[in-house]
N, C-alpha and C positions, 0 to 999 in steps of 0.2 A: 167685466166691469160691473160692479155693485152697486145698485142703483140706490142711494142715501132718502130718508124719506123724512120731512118735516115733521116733528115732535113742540107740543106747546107745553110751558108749566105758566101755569097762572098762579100768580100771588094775591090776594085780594084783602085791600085797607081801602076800605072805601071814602069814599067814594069815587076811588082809585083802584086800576088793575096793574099791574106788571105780569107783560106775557113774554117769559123768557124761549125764543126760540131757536131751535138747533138743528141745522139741517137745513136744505138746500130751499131759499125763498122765492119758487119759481112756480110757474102752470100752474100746474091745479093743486099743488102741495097749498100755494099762496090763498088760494080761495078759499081753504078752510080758516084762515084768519077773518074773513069776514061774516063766516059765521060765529064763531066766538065772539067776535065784539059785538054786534048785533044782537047777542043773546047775553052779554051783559050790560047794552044799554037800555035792555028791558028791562034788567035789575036794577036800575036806577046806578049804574057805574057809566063814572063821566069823562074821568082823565083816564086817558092811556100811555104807559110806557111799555116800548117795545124794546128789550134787552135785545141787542144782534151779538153780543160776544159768540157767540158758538155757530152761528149762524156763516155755512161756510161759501154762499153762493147767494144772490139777486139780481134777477134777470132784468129785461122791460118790463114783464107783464108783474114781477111782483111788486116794481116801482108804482104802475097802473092800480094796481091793488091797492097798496099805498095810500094815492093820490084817491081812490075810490071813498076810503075811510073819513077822509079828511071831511066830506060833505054830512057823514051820520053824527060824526064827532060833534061838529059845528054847530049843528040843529042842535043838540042839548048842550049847547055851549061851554063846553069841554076843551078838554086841553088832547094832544099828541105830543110826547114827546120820544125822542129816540135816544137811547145809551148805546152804549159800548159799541159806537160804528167806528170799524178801522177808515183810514185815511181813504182809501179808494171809494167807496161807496160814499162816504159821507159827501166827498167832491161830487161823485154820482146824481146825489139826493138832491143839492144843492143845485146843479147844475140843471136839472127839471122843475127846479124852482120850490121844492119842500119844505125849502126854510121859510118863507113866507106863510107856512101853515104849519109848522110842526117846529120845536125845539129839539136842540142836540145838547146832551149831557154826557162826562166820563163814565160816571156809573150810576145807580139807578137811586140810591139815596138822597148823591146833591140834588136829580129831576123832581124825589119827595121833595125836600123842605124848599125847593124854590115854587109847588106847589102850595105848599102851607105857609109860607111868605105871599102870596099872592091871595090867598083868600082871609 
């Protein structure tokens, strides 16, 4: 069995990120996502989207992860939003209560301009 390893592509329109991930969003794969965002809300990036299309696993801990983000986001009064979440997860996300802090979009364009309608 071949163990899959989380891979990030960051797109950067600021004061906007899209970090498209691929690969299993669990343990400590998940944990390098909070150092990427934390290292570009030093760079003055505020809103996040997280593409999950390729994204082929999320456990607990990377829903905790998640939910972890939510508190850095918030202090620079930023946005999360989530794309391309198939049906299970998104019930998942919801179901822990994510929607209360985070936005669900098809894909990552409509998550832009309903950013840029809002400011």
């Amino acid at each position: 069995m071949s163990t899959k390893t989380l891979t990030t592509a960051i797109e950067k329109i600021a004061p906007t990120a899209i970090l498209k991930i691929d690969g299993p969003f669990n343990d400590f794969h998940a944990k390098e996502i909070i150092e990427i965002i934390d290292d570009l809300l030093e760079q003055e990036f505020v809103h996040f989207i997280i593409n999950f299309d390729q994204c082929i696993e999320v456990n607990n801990y990377g829903v905790s992860v998640l939910i972890s983000l939510i508190g850095s986001i918030n202090a620079k009064k930023g946005k999360l939003i989530f794309t391309n979440v198939d049906q299970h997860l998104e019930k998942k996300l919801k179901m822990m209560g994510l929607a209360a802090y985070a936005e669900f979009y098809s894909e990552d364009k409509v998550a832009l301009e309903s950013l840029i309608e809002k400011h």
